[in-house]
C-alpha positions as CSV (number, residue, x, y, z in Angstrom):
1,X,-76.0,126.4,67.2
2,X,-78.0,126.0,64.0
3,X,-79.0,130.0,63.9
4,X,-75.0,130.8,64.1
5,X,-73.9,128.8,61.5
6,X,-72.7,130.5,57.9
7,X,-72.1,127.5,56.4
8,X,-74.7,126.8,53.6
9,X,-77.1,124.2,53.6
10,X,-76.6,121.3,51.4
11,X,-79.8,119.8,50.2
12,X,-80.4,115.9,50.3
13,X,-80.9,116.4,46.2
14,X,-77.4,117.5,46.5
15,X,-76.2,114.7,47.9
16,X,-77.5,112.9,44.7
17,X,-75.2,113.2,42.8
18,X,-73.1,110.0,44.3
19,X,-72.7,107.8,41.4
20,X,-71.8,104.6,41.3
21,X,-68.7,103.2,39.2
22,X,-68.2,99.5,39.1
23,X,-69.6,96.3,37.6
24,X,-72.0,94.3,39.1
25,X,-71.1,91.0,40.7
26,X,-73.9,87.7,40.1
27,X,-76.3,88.4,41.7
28,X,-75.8,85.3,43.9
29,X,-73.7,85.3,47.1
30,X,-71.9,82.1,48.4
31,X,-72.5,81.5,52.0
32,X,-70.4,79.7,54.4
33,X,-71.4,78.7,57.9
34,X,-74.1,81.1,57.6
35,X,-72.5,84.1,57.1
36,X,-71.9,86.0,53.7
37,X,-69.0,85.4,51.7
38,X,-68.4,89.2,50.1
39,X,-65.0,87.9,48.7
40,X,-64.4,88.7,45.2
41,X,-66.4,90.6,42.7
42,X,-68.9,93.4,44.3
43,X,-70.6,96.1,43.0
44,X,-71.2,99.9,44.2
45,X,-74.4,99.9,41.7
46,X,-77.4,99.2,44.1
47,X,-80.2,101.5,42.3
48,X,-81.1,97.9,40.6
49,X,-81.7,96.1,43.9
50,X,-84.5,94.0,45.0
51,X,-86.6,96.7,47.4
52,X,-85.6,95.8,50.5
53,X,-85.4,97.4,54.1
54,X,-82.0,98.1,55.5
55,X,-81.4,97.5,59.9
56,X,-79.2,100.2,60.7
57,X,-78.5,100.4,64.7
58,X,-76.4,103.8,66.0
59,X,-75.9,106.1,69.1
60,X,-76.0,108.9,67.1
61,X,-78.9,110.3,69.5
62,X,-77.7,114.1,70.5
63,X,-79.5,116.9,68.8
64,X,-76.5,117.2,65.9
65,X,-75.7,113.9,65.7
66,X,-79.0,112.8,65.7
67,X,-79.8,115.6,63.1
68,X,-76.9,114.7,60.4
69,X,-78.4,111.0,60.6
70,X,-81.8,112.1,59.6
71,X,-80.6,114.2,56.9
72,X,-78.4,111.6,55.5
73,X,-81.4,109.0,56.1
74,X,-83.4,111.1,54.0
75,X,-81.4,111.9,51.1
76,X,-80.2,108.3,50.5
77,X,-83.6,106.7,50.8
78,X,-84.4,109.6,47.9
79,X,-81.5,108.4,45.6
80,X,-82.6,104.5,46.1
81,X,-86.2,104.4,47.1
82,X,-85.7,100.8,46.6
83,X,-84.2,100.8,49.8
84,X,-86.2,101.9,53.0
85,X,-84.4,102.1,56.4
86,X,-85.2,101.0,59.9
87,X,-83.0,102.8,62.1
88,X,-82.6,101.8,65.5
89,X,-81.2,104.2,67.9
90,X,-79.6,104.2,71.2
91,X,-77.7,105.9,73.4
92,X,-73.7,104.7,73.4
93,X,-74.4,103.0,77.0
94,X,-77.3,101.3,75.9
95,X,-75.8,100.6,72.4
96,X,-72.8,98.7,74.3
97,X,-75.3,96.5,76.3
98,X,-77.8,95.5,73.2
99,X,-75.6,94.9,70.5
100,X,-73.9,91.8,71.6
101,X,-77.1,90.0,72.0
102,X,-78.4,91.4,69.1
103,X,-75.3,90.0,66.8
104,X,-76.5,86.5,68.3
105,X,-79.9,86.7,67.0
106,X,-82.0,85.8,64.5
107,X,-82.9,89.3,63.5
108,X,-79.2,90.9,63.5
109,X,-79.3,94.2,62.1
110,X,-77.1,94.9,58.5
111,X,-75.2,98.0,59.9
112,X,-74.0,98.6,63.5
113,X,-71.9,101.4,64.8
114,X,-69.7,99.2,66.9
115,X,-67.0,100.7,69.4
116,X,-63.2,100.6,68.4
117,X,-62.0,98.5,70.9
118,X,-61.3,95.6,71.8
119,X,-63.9,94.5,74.1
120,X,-66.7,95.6,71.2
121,X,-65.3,95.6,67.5
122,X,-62.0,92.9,68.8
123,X,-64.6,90.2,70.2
124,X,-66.8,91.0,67.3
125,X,-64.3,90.0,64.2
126,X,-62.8,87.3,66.3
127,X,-66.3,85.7,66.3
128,X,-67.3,86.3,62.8
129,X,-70.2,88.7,64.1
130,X,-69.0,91.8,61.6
131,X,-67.2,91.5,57.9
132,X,-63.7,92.7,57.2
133,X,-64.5,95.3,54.3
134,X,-61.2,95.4,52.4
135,X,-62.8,94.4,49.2
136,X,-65.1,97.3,49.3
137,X,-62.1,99.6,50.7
138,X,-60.7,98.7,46.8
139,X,-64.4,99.1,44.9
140,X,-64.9,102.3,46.7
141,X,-61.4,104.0,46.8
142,X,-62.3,103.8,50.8
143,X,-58.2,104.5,51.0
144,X,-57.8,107.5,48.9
145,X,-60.9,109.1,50.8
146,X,-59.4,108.0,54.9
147,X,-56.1,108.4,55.7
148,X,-53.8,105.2,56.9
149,X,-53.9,106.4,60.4
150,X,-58.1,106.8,60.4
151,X,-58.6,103.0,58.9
152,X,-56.2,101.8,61.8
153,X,-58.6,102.6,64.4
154,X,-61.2,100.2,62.7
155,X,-58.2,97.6,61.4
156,X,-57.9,94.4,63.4
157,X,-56.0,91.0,62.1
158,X,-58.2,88.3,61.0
159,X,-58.0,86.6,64.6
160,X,-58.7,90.0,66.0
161,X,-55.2,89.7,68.2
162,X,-53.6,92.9,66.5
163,X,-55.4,96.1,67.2
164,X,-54.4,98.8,64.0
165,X,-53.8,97.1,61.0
166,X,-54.7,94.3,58.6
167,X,-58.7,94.5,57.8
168,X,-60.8,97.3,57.6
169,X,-63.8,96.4,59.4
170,X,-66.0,100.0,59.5
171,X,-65.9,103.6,58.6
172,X,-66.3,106.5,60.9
173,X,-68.2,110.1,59.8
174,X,-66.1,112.1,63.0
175,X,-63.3,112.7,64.2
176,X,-62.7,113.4,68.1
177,X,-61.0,114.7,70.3
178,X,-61.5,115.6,74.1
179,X,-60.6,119.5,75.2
180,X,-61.8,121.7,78.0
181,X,-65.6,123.5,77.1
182,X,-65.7,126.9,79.4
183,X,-67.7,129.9,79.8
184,X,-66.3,132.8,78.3
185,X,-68.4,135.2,80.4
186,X,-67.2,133.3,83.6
187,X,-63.7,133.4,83.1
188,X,-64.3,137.3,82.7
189,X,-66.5,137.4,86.1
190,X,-63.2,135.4,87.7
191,X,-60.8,138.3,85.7
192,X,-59.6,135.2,84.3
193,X,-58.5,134.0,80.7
194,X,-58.1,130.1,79.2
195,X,-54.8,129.3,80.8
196,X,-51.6,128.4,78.2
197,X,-49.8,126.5,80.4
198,X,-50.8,122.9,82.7
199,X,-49.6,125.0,85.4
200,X,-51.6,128.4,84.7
201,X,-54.8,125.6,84.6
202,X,-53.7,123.9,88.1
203,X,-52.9,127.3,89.5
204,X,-56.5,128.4,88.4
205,X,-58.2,125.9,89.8
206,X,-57.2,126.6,92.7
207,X,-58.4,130.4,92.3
208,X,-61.6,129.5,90.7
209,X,-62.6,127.3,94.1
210,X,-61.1,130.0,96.5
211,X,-63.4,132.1,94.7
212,X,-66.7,129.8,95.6
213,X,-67.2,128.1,91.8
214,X,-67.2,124.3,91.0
215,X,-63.8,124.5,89.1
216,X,-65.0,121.5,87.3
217,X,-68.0,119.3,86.5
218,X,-68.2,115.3,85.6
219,X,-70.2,112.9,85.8
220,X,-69.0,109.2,86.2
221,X,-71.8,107.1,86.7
222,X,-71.2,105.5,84.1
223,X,-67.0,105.1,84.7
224,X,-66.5,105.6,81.2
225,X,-66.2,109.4,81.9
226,X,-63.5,109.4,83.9
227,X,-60.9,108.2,81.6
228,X,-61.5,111.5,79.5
229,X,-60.5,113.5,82.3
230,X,-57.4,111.3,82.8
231,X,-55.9,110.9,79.4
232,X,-55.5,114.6,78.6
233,X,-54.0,114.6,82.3
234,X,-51.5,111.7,81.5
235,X,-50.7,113.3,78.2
236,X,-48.9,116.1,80.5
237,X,-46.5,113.1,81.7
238,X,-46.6,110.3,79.6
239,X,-44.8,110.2,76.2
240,X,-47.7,109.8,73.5
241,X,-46.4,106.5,71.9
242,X,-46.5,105.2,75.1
243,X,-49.8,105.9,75.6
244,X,-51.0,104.8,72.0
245,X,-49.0,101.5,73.1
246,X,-51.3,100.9,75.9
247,X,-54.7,102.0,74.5
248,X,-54.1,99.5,71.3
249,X,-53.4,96.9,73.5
250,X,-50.0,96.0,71.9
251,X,-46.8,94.8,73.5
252,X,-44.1,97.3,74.1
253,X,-45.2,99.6,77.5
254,X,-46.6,99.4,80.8
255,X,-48.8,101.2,83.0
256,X,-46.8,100.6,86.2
257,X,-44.4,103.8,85.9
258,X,-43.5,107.0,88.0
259,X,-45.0,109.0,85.2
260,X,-48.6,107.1,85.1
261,X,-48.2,107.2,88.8
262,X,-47.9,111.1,88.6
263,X,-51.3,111.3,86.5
264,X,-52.9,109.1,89.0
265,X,-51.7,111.2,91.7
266,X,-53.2,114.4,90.2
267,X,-56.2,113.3,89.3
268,X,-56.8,112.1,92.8
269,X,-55.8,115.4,94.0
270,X,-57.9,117.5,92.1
271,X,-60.6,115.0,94.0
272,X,-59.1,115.6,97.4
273,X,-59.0,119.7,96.7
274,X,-62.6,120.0,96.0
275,X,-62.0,120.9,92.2
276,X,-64.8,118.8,90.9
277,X,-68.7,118.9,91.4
278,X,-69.8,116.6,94.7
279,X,-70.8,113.0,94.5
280,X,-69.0,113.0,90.9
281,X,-68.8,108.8,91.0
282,X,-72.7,108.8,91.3
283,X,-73.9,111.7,88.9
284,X,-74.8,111.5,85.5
285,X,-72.5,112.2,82.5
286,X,-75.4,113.8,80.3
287,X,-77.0,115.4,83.3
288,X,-74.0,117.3,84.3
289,X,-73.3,118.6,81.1
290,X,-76.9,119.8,81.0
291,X,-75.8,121.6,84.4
292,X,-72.8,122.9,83.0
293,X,-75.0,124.8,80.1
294,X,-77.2,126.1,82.9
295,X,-73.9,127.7,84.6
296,X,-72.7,125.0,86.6
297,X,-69.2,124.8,87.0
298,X,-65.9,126.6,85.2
299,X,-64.5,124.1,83.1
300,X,-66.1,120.7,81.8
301,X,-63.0,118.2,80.1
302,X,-64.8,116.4,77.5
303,X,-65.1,115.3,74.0
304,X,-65.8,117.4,70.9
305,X,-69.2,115.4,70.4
306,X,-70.7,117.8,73.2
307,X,-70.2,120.6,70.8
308,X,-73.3,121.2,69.0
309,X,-75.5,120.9,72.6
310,X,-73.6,123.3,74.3
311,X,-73.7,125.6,71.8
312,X,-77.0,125.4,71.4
313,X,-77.8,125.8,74.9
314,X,-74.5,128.7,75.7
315,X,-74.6,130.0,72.3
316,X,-71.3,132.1,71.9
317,X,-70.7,132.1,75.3
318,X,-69.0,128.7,75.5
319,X,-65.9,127.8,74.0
320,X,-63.6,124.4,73.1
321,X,-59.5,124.7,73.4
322,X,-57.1,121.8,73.9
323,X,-55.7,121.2,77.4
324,X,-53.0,123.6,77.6
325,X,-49.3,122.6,76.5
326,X,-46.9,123.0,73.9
327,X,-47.8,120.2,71.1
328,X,-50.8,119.1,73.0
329,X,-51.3,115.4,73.9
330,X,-55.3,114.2,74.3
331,X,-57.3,111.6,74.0
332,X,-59.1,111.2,70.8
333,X,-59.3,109.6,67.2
334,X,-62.7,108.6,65.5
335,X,-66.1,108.2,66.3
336,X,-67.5,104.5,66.5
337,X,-67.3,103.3,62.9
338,X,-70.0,101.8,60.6
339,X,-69.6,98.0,60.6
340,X,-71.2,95.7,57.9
341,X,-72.8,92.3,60.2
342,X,-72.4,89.2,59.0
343,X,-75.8,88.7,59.0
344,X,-76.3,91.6,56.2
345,X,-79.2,90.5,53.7
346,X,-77.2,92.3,50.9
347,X,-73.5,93.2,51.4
348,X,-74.1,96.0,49.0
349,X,-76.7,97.5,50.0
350,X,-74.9,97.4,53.3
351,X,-71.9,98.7,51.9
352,X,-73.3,101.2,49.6
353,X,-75.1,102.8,53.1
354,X,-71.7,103.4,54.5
355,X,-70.0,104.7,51.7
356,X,-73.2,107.5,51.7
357,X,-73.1,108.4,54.9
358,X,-68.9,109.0,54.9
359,X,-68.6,110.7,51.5
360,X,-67.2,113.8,51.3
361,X,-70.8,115.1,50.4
362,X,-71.7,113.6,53.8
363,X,-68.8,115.5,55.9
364,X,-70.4,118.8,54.5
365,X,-73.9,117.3,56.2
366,X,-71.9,116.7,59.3
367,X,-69.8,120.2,59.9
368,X,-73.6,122.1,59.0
369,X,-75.0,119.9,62.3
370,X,-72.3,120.8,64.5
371,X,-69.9,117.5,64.0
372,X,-66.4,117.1,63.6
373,X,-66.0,115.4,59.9
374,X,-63.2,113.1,60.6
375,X,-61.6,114.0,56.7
376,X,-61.0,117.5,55.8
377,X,-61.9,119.3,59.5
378,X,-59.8,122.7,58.4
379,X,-61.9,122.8,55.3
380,X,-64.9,123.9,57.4
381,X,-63.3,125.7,60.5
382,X,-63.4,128.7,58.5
383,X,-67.2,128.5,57.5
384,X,-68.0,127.4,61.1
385,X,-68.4,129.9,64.5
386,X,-68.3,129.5,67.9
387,X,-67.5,126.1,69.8
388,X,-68.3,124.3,66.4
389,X,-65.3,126.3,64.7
390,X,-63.3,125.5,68.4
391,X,-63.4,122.0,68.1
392,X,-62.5,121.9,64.2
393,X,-59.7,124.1,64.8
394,X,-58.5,121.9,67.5
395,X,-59.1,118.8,65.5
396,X,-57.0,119.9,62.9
397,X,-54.8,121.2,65.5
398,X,-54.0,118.4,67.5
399,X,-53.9,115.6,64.0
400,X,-50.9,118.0,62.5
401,X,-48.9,119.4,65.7
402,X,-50.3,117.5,68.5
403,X,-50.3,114.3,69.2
404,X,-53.7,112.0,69.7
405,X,-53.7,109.0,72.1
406,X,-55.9,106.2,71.5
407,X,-59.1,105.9,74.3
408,X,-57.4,103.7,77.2
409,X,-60.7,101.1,77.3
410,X,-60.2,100.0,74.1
411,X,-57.2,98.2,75.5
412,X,-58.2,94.9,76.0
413,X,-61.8,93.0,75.7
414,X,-62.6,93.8,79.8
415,X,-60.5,97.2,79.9
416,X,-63.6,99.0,80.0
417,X,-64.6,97.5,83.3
418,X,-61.0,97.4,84.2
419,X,-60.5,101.0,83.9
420,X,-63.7,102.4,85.2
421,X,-63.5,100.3,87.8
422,X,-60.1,101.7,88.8
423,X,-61.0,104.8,87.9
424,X,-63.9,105.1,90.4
425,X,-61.6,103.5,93.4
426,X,-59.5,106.6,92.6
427,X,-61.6,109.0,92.6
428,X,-63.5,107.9,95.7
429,X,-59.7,107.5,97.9
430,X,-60.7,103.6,97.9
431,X,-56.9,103.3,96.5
432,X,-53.4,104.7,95.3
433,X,-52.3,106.0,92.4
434,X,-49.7,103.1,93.0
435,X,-52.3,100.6,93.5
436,X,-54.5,102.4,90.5
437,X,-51.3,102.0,87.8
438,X,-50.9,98.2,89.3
439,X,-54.4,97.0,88.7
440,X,-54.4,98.5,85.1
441,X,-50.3,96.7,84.4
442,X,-51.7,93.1,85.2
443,X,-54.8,93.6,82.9
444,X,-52.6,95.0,80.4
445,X,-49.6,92.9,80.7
446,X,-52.3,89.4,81.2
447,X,-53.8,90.8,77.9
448,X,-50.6,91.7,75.5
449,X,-48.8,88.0,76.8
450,X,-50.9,85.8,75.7
């Protein structure tokens, strides 16, 4: 996608011109238990800093995510060359496996991407592993930049137990949100066009087999995958607080009703009716997106992060729209956020990092590699073509007429297992929607009464 894009490069001297604004704190820290006490006083000023090498570990491996890092690398190492960085990184599976031990160790890193939910960021403030950022949210005007709803996803109470407000404990650069990708050229071949209702899309797929294509592609190895393919489906019969209810992990819903037992039901179907790619429980989420760019398949549901591949590999053949309905309801939110370890050699140095790499210099880095800036998307939609200007447009869309659900794993500290567990069952006619909804109730319902 980079040779389609009329946005105009911004320089790493550009991104100079951050300044910073407040005093200094001493130059001491006090420590308690081992881990750094960043209460009171800090300071934004780090060209003065002892050099130093900075740990930073992310997934942000895929060509434009991997890109904007590099870029962002570069031009803050220029502005402190005190400062060198070691950056460590992994794919999101492989991230979720590492970084727990890692947090343990001797040699934690000083910056983490660590996922939202429960099971990752929850278990991590609860054991003192990452460090609530709230005084930096004040030195750094962190609230004025995010909106209220954007820091929730990242907000946990000191015992971790509420899931969307009290401390700020990271920053994300994107936003997300998960849509249908399709080929524009295949839809013609099938004298088809995107559908605008859920039942236009159900009727197609129908069609689309009948007509000897793979209506849809996934790959759920992994089980993670799967619940982006059901949350845009439950958004089409579950009300969208209940939903954001049950993928915080709060009190206040439950999975065991007719309408998640409809979702379950049509997910299975679209199983049962040969809508999806064979063997989908055992292939490869990355792989089958691969196949999708080489022509396999109609329609791939997945998030926005796949934009700036596919486009690279379709070019302006392939195209991003929200699952069709009036006021759309999807699965989405933020990207993992930036976390500060407790095991950070300098708090602001650590914090300083963060701030760079989320500015709103930095979201102009991000929409130029083919990512969704989680503040100001519309601002570059018009700059932006193709699938990158899709999945800005739909962004924008869904955070000001839609309505985005929270991702179901981050539920509770073993939803992730829970639900891809479940999810695979499902798929593979090992149970019932029924038994599906049940499983995922007593998880949730063990979870939000204690």
């Amino acid at each position: 996608m980079k040779t389609s894009k009329k946005i105009v490069g911004l320089s790493a001297a550009a991104l100079l011109v951050l300044t910073a604004c407040n005093p200094s704190s001493s130059d001491d820290e006090e420590t308690t238990g081992g881990e750094t006490d960043t209460s009171g006083e800090v300071s934004t000023d780090i060209s003065e800093a002892p050099e130093q090498t900075l740990v930073v570990w992310d997934q942000e491996v895929r060509g434009g995510q991997n890109e904007q890092m590099e870029r962002l690398n570069e031009a803050f190492t220029d502005k402190y060359p005190n400062i060198k960085i070691e950056r460590n990184s992994q794919s999101f599976d492989d991230l979720q496996t590492t970084l727990r031990l890692a947090l343990t160790g001797a040699d934690a890193p000083d910056v983490v991407q660590a996922n939202n939910s429960r099971s990752m960021m929850g278990q991590f403030v609860s054991s003192g592993q990452i460090q609530c950022l709230d005084d930096y949210v004040e030195a750094y005007e962190w609230d004025s930049r995010f909106e209220e709803s954007i820091l929730s996803y990242s907000s946990y109470s000191d015992d971790a137990k509420v899931f969307g407000e009290g401390c700020v404990y990271g920053l994300p650069q994107v936003g997300e949100t998960v849509g249908i990708y399709y080929s524009e050229s295949k839809l013609d071949e099938l004298g088809l066009e995107y559908p605008e209702t859920w039942d236009e899309l159900e009727s197609q797929l129908a069609e689309i087999k009948d007509a000897g294509e793979t209506p849809l592609v996934l790959g759920n190895i992994d089980k993670w995958p799967a619940g982006h393919v059901f949350g845009p489906i439950q958004g089409q019969y579950v009300e969208a607080d209940q939903i954001s209810t049950l993928g915080f992990g709060n009190p206040g819903a439950s999975w065991d009703t007719e309408e998640n037992i409809e979702a379950a039901t049509e997910l299975q179907t679209w199983v049962e009716e040969g809508y999806f790619n064979d063997g989908v429980n055992g292939a490869d989420y990355d792989q089958v997106w691969q196949d999708f760019a080489n022509g396999e398949g109609v329609y791939l549901i997945g998030g926005s992060w796949l934009a700036a591949d596919l486009g690279e590999a379709m070019g302006d053949d392939v195209r991003f729209a929200l699952p069709p309905s009036d006021g759309p309801t999807t699965t989405g939110g933020t990207g993992l956020p930036f976390a500060m370890t407790s095991a950070a050699k300098d708090p602001d140095v650590a914090a300083a990092y963060i701030d760079f790499i989320t500015s709103d210099e930095a979201m102009q880095i991000l929409a130029e590699t083919g990512n969704v800036p989680v503040n100001n998307a519309a601002d570059y939609a018009d700059e932006a073509e193709g699938v990158v200007a899709d999945v800005m447009t739909a962004f924008d869309e869904l955070t000001t007429e839609g309505n985005i659900t929270p991702y179901l794993d981050w539920a509770t500290e073993n939803m992730d297992q829970v639900l891809g567990d479940a999810l695979q069952n499902l798929i593979a006619g090992n149970s019932t929607p029924e038994e599906f909804v049940q499983i995922l109730e007593e998880a949730y319902s063990e979870a939000t009464t204690e």
